[in-house]
N, C-alpha and C positions, 0 to 999 in steps of 0.2 A: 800549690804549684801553679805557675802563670801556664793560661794558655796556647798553644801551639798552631796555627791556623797555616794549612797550605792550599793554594790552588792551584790547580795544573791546567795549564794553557793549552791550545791545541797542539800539534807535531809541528814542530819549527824544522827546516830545514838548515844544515850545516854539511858545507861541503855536498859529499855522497849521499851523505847519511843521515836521515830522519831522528831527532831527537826532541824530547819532550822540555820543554821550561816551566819548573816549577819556584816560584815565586811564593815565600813563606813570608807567613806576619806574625811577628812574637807581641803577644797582648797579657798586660802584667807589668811587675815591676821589673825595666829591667837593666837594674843592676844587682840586682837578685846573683847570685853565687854556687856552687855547686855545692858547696860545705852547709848553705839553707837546708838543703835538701833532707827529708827526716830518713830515707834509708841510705845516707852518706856520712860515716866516721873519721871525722879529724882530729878527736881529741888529744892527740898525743902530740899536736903542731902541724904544721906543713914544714919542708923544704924542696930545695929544688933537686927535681928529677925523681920526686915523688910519683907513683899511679895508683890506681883505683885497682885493688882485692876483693874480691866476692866473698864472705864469711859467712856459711852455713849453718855456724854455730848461731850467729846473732842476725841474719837475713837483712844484713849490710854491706857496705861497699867501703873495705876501710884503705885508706891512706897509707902506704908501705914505701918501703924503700928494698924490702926483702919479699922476692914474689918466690917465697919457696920456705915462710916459717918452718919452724922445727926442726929437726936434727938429719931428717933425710931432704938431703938438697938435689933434688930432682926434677926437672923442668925440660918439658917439650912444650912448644910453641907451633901452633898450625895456625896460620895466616889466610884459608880455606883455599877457595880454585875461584877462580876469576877470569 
């Protein structure tokens, strides 16, 4: 997995309000893929409007187009507090 490198500058002002600029360096290959990834399962293809499942069974992340397998189709969605 390539590495990830951020630095954070000091408080930049904007407008009113004090804000931080963080300025990231991706170091790696990188046209690298999120399907490289060894806890990411695609085997079954991509298509569009695909997302990424968490599967407990196999401590992966698989490729669905059903974010609610098996027979009880039950889905809440919390988007947290911001």
């Amino acid at each position: 997995m390539p590495d990830i490198k951020v630095k954070v500058n000091q408080p930049t002002r904007i407008g009113q309000q004090t804000a931080m600029k963080v300025v990231s360096a991706f170091a790696g290959d990188a046209s690298a893929s999120m399907s490289a990834l060894s806890d990411v399962n695609v085997s079954g293809g991509l298509q569009n409007g695909m997302v990424l499942c968490y599967n407990t069974s196999t401590s992966k992340w698989d490729a669905t187009l059903d974010l609610t397998p098996g027979t009880v189709q039950n889905l809440d969605i919390n988007g947290g507090n911001f």
